[in-house]
C-alpha positions as CSV (number, residue, x, y, z in Angstrom):
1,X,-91.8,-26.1,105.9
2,X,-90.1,-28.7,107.3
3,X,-88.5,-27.9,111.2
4,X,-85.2,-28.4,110.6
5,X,-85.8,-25.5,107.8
6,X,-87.7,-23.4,110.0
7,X,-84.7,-23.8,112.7
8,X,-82.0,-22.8,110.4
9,X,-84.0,-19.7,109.2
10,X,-84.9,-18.8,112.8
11,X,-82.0,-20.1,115.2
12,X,-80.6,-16.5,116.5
13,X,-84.5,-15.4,117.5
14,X,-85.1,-18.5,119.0
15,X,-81.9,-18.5,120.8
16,X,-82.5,-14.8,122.1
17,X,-86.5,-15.8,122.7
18,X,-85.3,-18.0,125.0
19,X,-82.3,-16.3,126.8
20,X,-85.0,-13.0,127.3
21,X,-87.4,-15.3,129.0
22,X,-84.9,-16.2,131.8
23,X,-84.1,-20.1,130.7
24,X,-81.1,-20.8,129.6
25,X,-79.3,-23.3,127.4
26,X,-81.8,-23.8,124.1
27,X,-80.5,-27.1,122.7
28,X,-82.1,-28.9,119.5
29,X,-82.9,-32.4,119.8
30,X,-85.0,-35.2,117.7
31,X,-85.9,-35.3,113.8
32,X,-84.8,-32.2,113.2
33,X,-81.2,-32.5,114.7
34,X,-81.1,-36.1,112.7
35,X,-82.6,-34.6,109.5
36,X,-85.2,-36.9,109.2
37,X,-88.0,-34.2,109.6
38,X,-91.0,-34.0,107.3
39,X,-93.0,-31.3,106.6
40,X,-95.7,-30.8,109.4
41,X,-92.9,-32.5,111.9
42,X,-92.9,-30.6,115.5
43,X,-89.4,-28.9,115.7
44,X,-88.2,-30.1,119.4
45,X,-86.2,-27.4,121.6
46,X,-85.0,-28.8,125.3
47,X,-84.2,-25.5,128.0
48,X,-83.3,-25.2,131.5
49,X,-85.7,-23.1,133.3
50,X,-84.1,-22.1,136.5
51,X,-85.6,-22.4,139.9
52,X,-88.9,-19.9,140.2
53,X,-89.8,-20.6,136.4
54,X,-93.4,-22.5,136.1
55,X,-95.4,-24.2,133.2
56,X,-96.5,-21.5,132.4
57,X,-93.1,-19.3,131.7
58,X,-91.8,-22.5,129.5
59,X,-95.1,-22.5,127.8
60,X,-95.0,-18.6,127.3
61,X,-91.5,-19.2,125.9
62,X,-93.1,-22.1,123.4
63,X,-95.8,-19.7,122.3
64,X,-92.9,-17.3,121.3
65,X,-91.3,-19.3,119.4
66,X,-94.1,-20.8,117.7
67,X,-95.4,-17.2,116.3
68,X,-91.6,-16.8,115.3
69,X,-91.2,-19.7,113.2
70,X,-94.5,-20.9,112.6
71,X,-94.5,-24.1,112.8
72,X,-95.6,-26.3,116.2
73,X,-92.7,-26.1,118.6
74,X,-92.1,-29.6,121.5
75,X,-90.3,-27.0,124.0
76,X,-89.0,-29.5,127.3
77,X,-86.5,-29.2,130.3
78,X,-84.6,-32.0,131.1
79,X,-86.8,-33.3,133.7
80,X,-89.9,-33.6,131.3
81,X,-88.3,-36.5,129.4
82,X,-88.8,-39.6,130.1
83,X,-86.0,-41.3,132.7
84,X,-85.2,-44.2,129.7
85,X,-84.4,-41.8,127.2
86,X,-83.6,-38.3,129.0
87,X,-79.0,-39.3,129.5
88,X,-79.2,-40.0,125.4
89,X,-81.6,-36.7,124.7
90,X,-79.7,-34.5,126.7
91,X,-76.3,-36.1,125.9
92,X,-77.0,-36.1,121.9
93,X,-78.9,-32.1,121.8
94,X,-76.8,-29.5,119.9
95,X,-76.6,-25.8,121.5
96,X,-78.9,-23.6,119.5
């Protein structure tokens, strides 16, 4: 299934995944958002995890949403992107 597919069938679980975990703001960025996704294509989710949220809590939040949709999930805050490309990311994601 291809992520953009997977995203579509999933988007109000994945949003509410997110918001129960304590982030906030799920945005969809990368092939998915352009539709150029493929079948075995990562679906890429960007969050805000608030101050006291680790690794770990985003990761836990990943794992959610990969049993969810099953496919592999690219779950990243803001500050995990790289500085050249992180104004366009952010700029360009679409609220899930």
């Amino acid at each position: 299934m291809r992520p953009s597919e997977a995203f579509a069938q999933h988007r109000d679980v994945i949003r509410q995944i997110v918001l129960e975990s304590g982030m906030t703001n799920p945005r969809l960025f990368g092939s998915a958002l352009h539709g150029d996704d493929i079948e075995g294509s990562d679906l890429d989710l960007l969050i805000d995890a608030p101050r006291g949220k680790s690794l770990f809590d985003v990761v836990r939040v990943q794992l959610a949403i990969e049993d969810c949709v099953g496919i592999d999930v690219h779950l990243l805050t803001p500050g995990d992107l790289p500085p050249k490309y992180r104004d366009a990311v952010v700029h360009e994601a679409e609220p899930v």
